[in-house]
C-alpha positions in Angstrom: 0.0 0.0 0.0 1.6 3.2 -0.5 1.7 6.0 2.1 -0.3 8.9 1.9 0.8 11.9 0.9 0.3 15.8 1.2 -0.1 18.5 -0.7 -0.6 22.1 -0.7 -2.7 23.6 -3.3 -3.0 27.6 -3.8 -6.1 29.4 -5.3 -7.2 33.1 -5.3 -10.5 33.0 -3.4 -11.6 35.7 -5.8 -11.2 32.9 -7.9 -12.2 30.0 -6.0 -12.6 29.8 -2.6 -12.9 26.8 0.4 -16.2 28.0 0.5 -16.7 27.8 -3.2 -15.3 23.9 -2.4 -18.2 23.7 0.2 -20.6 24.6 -1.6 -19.9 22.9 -5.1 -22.0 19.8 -6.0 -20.7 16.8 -4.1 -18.6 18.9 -2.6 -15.7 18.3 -5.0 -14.5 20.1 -7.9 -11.7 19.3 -10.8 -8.9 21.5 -10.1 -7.7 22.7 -13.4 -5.7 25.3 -14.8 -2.5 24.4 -13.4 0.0 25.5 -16.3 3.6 24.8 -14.6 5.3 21.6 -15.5 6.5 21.0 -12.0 3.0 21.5 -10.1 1.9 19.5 -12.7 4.2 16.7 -12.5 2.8 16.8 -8.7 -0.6 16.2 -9.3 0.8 12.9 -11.7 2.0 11.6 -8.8 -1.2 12.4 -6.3 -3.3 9.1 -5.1 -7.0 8.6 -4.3 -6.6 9.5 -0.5 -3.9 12.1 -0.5 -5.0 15.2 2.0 -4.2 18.6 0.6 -3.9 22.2 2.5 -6.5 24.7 1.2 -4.9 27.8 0.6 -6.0 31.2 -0.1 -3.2 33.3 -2.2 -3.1 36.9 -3.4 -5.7 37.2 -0.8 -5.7 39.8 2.7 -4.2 37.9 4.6 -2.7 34.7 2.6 -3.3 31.5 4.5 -3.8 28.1 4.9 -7.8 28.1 5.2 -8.8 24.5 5.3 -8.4 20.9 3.8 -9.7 18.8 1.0 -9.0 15.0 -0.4 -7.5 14.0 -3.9 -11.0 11.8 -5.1 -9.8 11.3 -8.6 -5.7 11.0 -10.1 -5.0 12.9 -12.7 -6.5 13.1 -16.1 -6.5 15.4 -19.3 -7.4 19.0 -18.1 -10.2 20.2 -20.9 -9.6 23.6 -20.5 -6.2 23.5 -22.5 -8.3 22.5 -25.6 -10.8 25.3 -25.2 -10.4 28.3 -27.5 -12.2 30.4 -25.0 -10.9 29.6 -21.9 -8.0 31.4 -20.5 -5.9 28.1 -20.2 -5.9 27.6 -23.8 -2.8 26.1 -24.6 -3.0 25.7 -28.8 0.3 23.7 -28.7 -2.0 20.6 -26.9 -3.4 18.2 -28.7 -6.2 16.0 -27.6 -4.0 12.9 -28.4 -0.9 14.5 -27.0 -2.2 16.3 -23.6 0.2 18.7 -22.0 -1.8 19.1 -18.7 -4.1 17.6 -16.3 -6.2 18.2 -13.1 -7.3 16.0 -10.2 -10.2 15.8 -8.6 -10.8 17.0 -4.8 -13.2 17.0 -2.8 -14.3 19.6 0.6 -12.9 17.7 3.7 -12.9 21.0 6.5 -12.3 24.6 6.9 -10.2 25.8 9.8 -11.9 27.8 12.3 -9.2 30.6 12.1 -7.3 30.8 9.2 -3.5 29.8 9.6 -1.7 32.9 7.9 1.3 33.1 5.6 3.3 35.8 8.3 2.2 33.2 11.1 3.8 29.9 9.0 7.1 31.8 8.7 7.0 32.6 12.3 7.0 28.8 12.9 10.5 26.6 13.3 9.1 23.8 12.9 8.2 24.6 9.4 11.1 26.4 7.9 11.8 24.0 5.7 8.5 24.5 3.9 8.0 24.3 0.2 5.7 27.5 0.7 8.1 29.6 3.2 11.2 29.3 0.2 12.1 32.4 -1.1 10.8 32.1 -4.6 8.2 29.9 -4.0 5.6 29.8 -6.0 4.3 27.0 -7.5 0.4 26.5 -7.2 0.5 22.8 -6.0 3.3 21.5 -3.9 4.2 19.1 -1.4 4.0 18.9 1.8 5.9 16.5 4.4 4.1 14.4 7.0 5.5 16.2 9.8 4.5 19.4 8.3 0.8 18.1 7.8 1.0 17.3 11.6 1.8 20.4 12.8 -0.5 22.0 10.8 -3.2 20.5 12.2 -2.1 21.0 15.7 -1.7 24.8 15.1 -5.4 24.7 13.4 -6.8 23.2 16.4 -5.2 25.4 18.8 
């Protein structure tokens, strides 16, 4: 059996929101759009079962705002083949698909929002895919210990 895994996925909740997630039908939604070979190459790797950290970017302040599930591995992501749609990517083919989206579903949201300033503040997570200088891929990992703490500073 292979170990979950951890994620943390960004979105601007202009955009689309935890409470957009809670909301949605079934309380999932395909999370598409992603248009960076590396966060992409993550969600190839993602598993039925993974946990991901919700959180809210370009937002006042930016924070980790809740938790959702991987319910479906990764699959062509449609919007690359629409004309219309922003992601429009006219060097993907349908038989040759440059990107893909998973499937997650609305596990939680935090009862206070775990903020970016707060996370740096935090030793135990300076080693943090988000908290790198540079950072900023849209989907990223997270370790198990990280996950951990996480939720122990969410319940506090």
């Amino acid at each position: 059996m292979v170990p979950k895994r951890y994620w943390l996925m960004k979105s601007e909740p202009t955009t689309f929101s935890i409470d957009d997630l809670a909301q949605a039908s079934g309380q999932r939604t395909c999370w598409d759009g992603v248009r960076n070979y590396q966060a992409r190459n993550f969600m190839r790797t993602m598993a039925v079962g993974d946990h991901v950290l919700f959180y809210h970017s370009n937002a006042e302040p930016p924070a980790i705002v809740g938790i959702a599930a991987v319910v479906r591995t990764a699959y062509p992501d449609s919007t690359q083949f629409d004309k219309k749609d922003k992601h429009y990517d006219p060097a993907s083919k349908p038989t040759e698909p440059r990107w893909d989206m998973v499937d997650i579903k609305y596990v939680r949201t935090f009862s206070k929002p775990l903020t970016l300033d707060d996370l740096r503040k935090d030793p135990q997570l300076k080693g943090m895919v988000l908290l790198k200088k540079g950072s900023r891929l849209s989907v990223q990992p997270v370790t198990s210990g990280e996950w951990k703490h996480i939720l122990r500073l969410a319940e506090e």
